[in-house]
C-alpha positions as CSV (number, residue, x, y, z in Angstrom):
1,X,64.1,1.1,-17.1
2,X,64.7,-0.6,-20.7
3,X,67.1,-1.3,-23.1
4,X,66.8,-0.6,-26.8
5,X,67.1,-3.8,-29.3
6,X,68.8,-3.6,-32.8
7,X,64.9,-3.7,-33.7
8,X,64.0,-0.5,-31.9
9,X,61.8,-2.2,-29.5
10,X,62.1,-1.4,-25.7
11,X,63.0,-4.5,-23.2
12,X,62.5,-4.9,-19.9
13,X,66.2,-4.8,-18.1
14,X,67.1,-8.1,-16.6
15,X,66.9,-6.6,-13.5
16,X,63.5,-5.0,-13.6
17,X,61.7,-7.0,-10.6
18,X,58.8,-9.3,-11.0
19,X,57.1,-8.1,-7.7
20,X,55.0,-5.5,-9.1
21,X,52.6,-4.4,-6.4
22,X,49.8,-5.9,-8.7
23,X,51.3,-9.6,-8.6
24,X,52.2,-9.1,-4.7
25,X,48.5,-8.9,-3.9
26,X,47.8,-12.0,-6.5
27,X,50.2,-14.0,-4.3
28,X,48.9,-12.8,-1.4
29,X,45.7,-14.5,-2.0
30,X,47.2,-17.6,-3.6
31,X,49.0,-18.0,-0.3
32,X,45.7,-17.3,1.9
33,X,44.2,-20.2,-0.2
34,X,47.2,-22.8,0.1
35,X,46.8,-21.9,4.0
36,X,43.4,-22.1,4.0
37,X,44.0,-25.6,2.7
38,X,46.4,-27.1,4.7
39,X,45.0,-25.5,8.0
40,X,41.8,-27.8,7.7
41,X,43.7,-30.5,7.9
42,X,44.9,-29.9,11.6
43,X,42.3,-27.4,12.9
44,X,39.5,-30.2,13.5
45,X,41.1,-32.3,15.5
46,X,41.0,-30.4,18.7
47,X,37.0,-29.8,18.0
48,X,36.6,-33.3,17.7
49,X,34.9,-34.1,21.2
50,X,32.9,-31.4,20.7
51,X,31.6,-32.5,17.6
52,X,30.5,-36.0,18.3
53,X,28.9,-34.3,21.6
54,X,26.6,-32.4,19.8
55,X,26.3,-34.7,16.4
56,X,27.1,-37.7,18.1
57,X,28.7,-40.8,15.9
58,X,31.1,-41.6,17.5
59,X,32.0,-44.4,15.3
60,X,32.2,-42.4,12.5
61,X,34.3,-39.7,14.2
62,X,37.8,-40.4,12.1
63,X,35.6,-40.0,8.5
64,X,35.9,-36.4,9.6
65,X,39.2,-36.1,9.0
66,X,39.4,-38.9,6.9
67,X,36.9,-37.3,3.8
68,X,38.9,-34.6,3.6
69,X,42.2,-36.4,2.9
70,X,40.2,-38.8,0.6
71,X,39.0,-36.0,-1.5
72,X,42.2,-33.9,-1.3
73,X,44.2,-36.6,-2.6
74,X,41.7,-37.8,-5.3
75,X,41.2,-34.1,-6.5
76,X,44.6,-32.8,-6.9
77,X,45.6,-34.4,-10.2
78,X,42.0,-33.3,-11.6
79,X,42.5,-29.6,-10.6
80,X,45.7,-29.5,-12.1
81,X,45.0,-30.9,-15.1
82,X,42.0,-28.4,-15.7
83,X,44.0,-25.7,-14.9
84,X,46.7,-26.3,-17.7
85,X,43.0,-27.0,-20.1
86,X,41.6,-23.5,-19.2
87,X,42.0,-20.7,-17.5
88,X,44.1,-20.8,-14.5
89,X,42.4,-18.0,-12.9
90,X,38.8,-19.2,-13.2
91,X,39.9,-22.5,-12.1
92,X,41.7,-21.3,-9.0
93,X,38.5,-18.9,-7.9
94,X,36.5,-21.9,-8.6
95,X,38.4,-24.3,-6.3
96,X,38.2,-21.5,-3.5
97,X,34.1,-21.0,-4.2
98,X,33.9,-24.5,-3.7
99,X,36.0,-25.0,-0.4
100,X,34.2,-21.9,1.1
101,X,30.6,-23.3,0.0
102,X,32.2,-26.6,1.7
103,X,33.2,-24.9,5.0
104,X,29.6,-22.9,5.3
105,X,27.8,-26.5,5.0
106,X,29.8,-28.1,7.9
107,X,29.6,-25.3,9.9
108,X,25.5,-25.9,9.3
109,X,25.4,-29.6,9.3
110,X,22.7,-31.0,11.0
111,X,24.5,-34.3,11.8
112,X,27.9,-36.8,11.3
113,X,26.4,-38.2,8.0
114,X,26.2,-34.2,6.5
115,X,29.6,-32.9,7.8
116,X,31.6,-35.8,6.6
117,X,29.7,-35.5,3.0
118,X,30.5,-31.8,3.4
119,X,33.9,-32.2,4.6
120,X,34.4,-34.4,1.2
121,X,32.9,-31.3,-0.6
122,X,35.3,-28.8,1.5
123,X,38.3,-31.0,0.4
124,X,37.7,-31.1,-2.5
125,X,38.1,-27.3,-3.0
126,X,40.7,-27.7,-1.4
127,X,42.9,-30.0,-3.4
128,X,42.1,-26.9,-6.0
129,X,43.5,-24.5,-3.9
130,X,47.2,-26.5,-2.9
131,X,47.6,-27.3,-6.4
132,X,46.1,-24.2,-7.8
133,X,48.0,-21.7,-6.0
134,X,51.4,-23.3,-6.5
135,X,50.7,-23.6,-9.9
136,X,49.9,-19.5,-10.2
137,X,53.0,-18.4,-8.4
138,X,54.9,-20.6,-11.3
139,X,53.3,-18.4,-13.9
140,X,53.7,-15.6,-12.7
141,X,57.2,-15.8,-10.9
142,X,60.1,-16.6,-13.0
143,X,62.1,-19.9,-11.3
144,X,64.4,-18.5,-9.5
145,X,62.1,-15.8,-8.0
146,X,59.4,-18.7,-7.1
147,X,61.8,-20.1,-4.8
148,X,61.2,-17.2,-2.5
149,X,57.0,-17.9,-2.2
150,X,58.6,-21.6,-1.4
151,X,60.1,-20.7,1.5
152,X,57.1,-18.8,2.9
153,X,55.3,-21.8,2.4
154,X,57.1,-23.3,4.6
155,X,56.7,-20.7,7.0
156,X,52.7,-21.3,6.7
157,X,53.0,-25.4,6.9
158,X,54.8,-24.4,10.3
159,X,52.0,-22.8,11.8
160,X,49.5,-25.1,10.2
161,X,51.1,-27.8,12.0
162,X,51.7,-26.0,15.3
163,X,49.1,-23.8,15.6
164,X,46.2,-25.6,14.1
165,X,45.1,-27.9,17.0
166,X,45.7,-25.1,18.9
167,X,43.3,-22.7,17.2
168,X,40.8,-25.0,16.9
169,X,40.6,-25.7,20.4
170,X,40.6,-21.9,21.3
171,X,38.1,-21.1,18.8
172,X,35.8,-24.5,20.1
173,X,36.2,-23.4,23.8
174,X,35.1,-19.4,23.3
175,X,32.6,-20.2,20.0
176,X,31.4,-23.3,18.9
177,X,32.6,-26.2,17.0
178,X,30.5,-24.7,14.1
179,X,33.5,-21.6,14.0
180,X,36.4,-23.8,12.8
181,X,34.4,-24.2,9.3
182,X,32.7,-20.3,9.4
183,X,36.1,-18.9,10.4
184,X,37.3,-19.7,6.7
185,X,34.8,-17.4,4.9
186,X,36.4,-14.0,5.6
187,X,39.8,-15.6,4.9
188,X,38.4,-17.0,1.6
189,X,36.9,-13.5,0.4
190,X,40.2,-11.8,0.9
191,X,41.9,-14.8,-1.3
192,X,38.9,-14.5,-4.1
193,X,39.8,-10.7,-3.7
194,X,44.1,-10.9,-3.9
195,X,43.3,-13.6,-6.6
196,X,40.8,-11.4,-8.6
197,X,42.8,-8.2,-8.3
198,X,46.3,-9.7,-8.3
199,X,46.4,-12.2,-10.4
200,X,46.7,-12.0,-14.9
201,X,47.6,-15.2,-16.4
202,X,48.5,-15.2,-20.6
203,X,45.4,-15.3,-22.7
204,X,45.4,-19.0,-24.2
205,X,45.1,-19.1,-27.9
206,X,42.2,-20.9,-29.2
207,X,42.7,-24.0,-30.5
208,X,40.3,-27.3,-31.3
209,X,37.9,-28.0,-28.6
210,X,39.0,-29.5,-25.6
211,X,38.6,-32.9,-24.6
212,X,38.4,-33.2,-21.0
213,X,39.4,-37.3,-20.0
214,X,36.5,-38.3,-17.6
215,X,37.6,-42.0,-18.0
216,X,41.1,-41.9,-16.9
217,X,39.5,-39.0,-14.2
218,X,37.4,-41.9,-12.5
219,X,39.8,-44.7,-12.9
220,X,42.2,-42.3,-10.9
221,X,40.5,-41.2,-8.7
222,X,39.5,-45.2,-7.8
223,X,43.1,-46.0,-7.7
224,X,43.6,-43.1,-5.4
225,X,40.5,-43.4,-3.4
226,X,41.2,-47.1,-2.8
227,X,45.1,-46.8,-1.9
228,X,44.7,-44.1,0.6
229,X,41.3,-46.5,2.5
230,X,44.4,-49.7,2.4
231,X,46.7,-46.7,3.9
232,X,44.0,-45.8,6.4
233,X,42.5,-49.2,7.3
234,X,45.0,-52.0,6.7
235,X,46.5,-53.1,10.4
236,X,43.9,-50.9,12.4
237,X,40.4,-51.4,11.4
238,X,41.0,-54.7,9.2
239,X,43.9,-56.8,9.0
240,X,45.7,-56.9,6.1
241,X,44.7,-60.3,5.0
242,X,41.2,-59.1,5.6
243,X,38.8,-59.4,2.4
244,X,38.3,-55.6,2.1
245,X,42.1,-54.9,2.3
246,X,42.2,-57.5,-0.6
247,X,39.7,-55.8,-2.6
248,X,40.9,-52.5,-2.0
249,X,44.2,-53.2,-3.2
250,X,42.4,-55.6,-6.5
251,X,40.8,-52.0,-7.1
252,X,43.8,-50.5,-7.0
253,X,45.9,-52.6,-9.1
254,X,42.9,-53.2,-11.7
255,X,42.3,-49.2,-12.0
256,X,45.9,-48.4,-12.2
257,X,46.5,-50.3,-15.0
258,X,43.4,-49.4,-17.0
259,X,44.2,-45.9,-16.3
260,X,47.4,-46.6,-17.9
261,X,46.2,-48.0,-20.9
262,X,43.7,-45.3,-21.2
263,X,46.2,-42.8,-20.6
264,X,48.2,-43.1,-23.2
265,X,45.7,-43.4,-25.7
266,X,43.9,-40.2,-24.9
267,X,45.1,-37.1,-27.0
268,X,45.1,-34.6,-23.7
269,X,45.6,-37.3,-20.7
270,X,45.4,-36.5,-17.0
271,X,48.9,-37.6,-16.3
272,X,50.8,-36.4,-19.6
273,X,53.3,-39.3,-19.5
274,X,55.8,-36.9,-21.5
275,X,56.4,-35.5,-18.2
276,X,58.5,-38.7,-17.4
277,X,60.8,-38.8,-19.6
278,X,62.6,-36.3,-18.0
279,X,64.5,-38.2,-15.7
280,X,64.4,-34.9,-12.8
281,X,60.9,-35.1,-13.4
282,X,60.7,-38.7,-12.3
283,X,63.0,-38.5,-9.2
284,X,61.5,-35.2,-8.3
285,X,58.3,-37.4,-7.7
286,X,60.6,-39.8,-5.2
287,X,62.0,-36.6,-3.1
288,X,58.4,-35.7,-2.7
289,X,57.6,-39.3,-1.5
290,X,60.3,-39.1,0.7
291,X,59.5,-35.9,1.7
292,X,56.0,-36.7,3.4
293,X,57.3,-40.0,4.8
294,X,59.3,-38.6,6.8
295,X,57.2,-35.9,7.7
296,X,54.7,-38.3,8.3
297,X,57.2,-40.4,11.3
298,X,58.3,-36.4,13.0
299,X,54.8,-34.9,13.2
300,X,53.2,-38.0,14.0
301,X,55.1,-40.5,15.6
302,X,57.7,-38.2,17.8
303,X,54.8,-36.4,19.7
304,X,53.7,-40.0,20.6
305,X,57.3,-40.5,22.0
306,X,57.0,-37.0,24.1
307,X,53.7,-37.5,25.6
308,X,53.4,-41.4,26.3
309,X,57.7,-42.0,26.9
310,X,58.0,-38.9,28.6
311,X,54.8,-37.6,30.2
312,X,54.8,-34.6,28.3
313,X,51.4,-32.8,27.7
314,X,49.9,-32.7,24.8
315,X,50.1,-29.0,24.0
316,X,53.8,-29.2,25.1
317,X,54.5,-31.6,22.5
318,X,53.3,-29.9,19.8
319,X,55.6,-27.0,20.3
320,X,59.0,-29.1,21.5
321,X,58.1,-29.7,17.5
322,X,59.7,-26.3,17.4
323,X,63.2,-26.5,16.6
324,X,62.6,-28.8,13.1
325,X,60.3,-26.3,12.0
326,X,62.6,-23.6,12.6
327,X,65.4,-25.7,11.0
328,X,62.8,-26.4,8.0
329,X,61.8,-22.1,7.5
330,X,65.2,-20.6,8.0
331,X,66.8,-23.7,5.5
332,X,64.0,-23.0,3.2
333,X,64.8,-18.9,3.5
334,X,68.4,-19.4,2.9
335,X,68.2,-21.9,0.2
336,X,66.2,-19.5,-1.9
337,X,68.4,-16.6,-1.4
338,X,70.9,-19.0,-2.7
339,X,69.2,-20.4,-5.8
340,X,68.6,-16.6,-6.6
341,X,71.8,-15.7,-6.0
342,X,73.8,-18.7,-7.7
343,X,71.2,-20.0,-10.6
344,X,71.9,-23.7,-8.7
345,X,70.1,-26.2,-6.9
346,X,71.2,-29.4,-7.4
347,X,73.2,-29.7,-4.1
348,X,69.9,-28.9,-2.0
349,X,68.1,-31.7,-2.2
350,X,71.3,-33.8,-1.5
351,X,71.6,-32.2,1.9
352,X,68.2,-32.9,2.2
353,X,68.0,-36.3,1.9
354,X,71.7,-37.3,4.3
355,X,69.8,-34.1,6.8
356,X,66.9,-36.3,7.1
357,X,69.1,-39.5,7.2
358,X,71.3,-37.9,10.4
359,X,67.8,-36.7,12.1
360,X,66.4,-39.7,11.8
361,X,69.6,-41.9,13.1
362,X,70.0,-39.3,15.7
363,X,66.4,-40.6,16.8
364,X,67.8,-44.0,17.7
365,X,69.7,-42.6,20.4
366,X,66.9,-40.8,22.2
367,X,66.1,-43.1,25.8
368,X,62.7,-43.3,28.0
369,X,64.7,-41.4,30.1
370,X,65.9,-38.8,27.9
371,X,65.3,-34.5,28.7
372,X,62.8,-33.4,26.2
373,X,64.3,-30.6,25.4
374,X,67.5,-32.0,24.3
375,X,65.2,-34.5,22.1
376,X,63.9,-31.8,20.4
377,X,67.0,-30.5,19.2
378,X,67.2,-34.0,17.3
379,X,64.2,-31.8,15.3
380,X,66.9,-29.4,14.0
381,X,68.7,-31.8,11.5
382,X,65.7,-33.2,10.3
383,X,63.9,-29.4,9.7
384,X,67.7,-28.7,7.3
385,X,66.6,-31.9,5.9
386,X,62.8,-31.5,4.9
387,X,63.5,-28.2,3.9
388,X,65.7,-28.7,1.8
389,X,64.0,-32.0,-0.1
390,X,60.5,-29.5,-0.6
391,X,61.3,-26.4,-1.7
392,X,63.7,-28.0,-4.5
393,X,61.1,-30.6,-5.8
394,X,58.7,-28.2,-6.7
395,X,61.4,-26.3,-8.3
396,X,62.8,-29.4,-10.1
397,X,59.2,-30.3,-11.3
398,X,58.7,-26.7,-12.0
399,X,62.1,-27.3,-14.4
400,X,61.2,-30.4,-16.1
401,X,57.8,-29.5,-18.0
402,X,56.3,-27.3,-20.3
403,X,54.6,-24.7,-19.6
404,X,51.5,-26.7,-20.9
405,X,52.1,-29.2,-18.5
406,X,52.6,-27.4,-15.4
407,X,49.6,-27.9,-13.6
408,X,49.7,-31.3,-14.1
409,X,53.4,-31.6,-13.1
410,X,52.2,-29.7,-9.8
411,X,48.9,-32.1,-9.4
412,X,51.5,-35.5,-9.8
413,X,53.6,-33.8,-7.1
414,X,50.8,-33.0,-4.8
415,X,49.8,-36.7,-5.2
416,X,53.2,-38.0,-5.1
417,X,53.3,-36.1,-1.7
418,X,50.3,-37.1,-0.2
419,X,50.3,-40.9,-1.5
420,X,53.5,-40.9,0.8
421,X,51.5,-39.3,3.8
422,X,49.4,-42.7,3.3
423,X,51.6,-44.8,2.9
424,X,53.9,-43.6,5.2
425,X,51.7,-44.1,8.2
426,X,50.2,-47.3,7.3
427,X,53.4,-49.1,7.5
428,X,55.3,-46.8,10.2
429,X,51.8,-47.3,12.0
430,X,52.1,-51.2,11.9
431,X,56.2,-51.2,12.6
432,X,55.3,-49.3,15.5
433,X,52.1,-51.0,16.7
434,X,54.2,-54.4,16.2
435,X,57.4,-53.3,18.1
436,X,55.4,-51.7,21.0
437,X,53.6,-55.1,21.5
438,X,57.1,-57.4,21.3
439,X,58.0,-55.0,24.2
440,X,55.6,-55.2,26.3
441,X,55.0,-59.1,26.2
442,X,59.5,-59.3,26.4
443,X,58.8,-57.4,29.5
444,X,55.4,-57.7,30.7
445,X,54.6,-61.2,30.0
446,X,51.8,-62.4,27.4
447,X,49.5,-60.1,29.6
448,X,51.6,-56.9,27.7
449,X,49.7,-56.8,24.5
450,X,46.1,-56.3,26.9
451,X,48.1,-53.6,28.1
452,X,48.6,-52.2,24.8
453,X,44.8,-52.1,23.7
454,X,44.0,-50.2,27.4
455,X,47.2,-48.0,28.0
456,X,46.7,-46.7,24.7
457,X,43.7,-44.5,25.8
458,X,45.0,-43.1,28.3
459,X,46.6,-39.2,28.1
460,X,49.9,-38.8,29.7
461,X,48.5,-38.0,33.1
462,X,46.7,-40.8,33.7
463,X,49.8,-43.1,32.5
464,X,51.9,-41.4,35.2
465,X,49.3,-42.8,37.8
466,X,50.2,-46.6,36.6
467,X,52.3,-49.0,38.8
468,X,56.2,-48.0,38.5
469,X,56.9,-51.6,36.5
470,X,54.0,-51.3,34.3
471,X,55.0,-47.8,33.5
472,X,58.8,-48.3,33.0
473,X,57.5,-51.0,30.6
474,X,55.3,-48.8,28.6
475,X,58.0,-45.9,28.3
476,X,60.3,-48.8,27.0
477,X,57.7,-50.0,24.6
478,X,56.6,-46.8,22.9
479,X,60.8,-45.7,22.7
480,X,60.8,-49.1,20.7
481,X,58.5,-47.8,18.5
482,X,59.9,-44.5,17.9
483,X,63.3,-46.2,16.9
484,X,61.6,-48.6,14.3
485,X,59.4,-45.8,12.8
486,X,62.9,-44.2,12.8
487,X,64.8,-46.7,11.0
488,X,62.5,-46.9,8.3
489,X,62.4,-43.1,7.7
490,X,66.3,-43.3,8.0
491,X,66.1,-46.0,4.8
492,X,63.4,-43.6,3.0
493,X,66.3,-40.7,3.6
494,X,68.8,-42.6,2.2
495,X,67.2,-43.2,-1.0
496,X,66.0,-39.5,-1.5
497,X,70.1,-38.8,-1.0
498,X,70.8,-41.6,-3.7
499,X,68.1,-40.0,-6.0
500,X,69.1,-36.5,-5.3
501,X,72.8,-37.7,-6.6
502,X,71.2,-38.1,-9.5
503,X,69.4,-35.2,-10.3
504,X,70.9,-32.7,-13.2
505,X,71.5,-29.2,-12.8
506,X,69.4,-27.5,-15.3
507,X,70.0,-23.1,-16.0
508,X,66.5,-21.9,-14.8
509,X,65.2,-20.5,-18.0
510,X,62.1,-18.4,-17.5
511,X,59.6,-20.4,-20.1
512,X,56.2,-19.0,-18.8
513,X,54.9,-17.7,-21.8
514,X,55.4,-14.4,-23.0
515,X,58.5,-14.6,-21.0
516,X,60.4,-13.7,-23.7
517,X,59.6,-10.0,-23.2
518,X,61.8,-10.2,-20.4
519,X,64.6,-11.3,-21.2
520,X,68.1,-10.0,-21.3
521,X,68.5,-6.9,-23.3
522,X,70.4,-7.0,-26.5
523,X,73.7,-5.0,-27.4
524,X,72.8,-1.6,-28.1
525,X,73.3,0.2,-31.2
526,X,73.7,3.3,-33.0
């Protein structure tokens, strides 16, 4: 149905909806890639014993893991830089050739060397397709509309989280190892196939040639590469006083501010510094910081709590992680149909960042002693919490650039984001190391921090078996922990609520080009 303008041209009614069937099945397989994406980052680690049975290298085992975060994090800028450079599309299909081609070479590899060289390769696809995907559903979604693919990704980092592990195990124990990587191909055809029959993007006008910044793409990629090794190393494998901490972080200081420099000097710059001067812009990037730190102290640090505090098995854990999840999809559902309804936001992200604060306070009353069931339900606040901060900051970023810049808006996010994964559990990592090891020697004696290095590998069953002191002390030590890592993410909460204060309600105006075709109808006339 359309309305007639004063020039005699027919307009799409405001109400006409953008979910043809056509860009449906284009979402579709933008939302297969972004799952394929984050899924690889939990599947593996069930399969890992497996792995270094049949490769061996056991020393190298973490790299596994680790290559693919490197390459995620140093890729994602890159990706969504090229995408707002040429064609969205191409780029997208691209990134998910890549990851695929990625995922059939560790499924082949012949030993540890080759699968974490090809894990590098498969995550670097990947950083295409998390960037790439969310960077298609903002062209062809209108804002308020784009909130709703928000909230089902939200409903997809649920299961990656949960069932991940879980399907990688049940795919390792009936297959092989080998199936966790070859399991991704018929996923990937049907997201080359939603993305190739789905998916139009406006035809870019041709202009001068493009110059593509390879400079400022290394020197970033340094910076990045270097941070996330301090993030991963610093207080585990090397002190932080340790001379390859100290040149990591020389790296990253010396790379950051050459990239700077070459930045702004470069007519089409990897990080269009433009995008800053918005001020929602900038404290979008915090929320998103925020966001993954505190993600980073639930998924990582509260299982910890339930299996070595409690005795709770390992699967077990992952699903008392239940009820934040299901606090962060239904939030994320119901804060979309809100945006949609209302045209606002602004108020979101500030009940993000105080449901975050309450979660994370509400961890400092959870005991050695305490059901795990009812500390689960501490999960529920800080699921109302997350959800809110992440489905608005992709909107608020989405808000604060041109159309020009949007891939490059979504890339800083993505970095933003995963920067405070890294961060996040370096320092939580060392708080909780630290306050586990004060514990044990308060209660122990000086022989309590051996008992750190050797309780720590065993599973919960095998801690049960330990002598009734020793294991009071241990419960004690790791509740410690929690409640550190806690007051830290309460602190990061509280300054995504004092940023969120600050954010400004902008009207979502559709500015994806050609938009203009939809919009309102004029008067009619005679």
């Amino acid at each position: 149905m359309s309305d007639t303008t004063t020039a005699g041209t027919a307009v799409p009614s405001e109400q006409a909806s953008p979910f043809t069937p056509r860009v449906k099945i284009g979402i579709a397989g933008a939302l297969f890639g972004m799952f394929l994406g984050m899924m690889d980052s939990y599947i593996v680690a069930t399969a890992l014993p497996s792995i270094v049975g049949d490769l061996g290298g056991q020393r190298s085992m973490t790299w596994i893991i680790t290559s693919y975060a490197l390459a995620i994090a140093a890729s994602t800028q890159v990706w969504g830089k090229i995408s707002d450079l040429f064609d969205r599309k191409v780029v997208f299909i691209w990134s998910v050739v890549i990851f695929l081609v990625g995922s059939m070479l560790c499924g082949l590899s012949p030993n540890m060397g080759a699968l974490i060289g090809f894990r590098a390769l498969q995550g670097i696809g990947a950083g295409g397709l998390l960037v790439g995907a969310v960077a298609m559903v903002q062209v062809l979604l209108p804002p308020k509309e784009s909130t709703r693919i928000s909230s089902w990704t939200g409903v997809l980092l649920g299961v990656a989280l949960i069932a991940g592990p879980l399907i990688g195990g049940v795919i390792t124990d009936a297959l092989t190892w080998n199936w966790i990587f070859y399991v991704n191909v018929p996923f990937g055809m049907l997201c080359l196939v939603g993305t190739v029959v789905g998916v139009t993007v406006p035809t870019r006008q041709k202009t001068d040639k493009v110059r593509i910044d390879y400079v400022g793409t290394v020197l970033l990629i340094a910076a990045v590469v270097s941070l996330t090794l301090v993030t991963s190393w610093a207080g585990t494998k090397y002190s932080w006083g340790s001379p390859v901490i100290l040149g990591l972080c020389a790296v990253v200081v010396v790379a950051t501010a050459l990239f700077v420099i070459v930045e702004r000097r470069f007519p089409e710059p990897l990080v269009p510094f433009r995008m800053f001067s918005t001020r929602n812009f900038a404290l979008a990037q915090v929320l998103g910081f925020a966001f993954n730190v505190v993600m980073v102290a639930t998924v990582n640090f509260v299982p910890l709590y339930f299996q070595n505090a409690l005795g709770v098995q390992p699967a077990l854990s992952g699903f008392l992680l239940i009820p934040m999840m299901a606090g962060l999809v239904v939030v994320m559902t119901q804060s979309s149909k809100y945006i949609r309804r209302t045209g606002r936001y602004r108020i979101l992200p500030i009940i993000g960042g105080a449901g975050v604060t309450i979660g994370m306070l509400g961890v400092l009353f959870l005991g050695p002693d305490t059901n795990p069931l009812i500390a689960s339900l501490v999960g529920i606040p800080l699921g109302v919490g997350l959800g809110c901060l992440i489905q608005n900051t992709i909107l608020i970023i989405r808000t604060s650039v041109e159309p020009r810049d949007i891939g490059a808006g979504m890339g800083m996010g993505s970095l933003t984001r995963t920067l405070g994964s890294g961060i996040g559990a370096a320092l939580f990592g060392t708080l909780y190391v630290g306050a586990m090891a004060g514990t044990l020697t308060e209660k122990l004696g000086p022989g309590g921090s051996d008992l750190l290095s050797s309780a720590s590998r065993l599973n919960p069953d095998q801690l049960q078996h330990l002598e009734q002191p020793v294991r009071l002390a241990w419960s004690v030590a790791v509740t410690s922990g929690l409640h550190v890592v806690a007051i830290g993410a309460a602190i990061t909460g509280a300054i995504a609520l004092v940023s969120a204060y600050f954010i400004r309600e902008v009207p979502l105006v559709d500015n994806r080009p050609g938009a203009q075709l939809a919009a309102p109808a004029a008067p009619k006339t005679n």
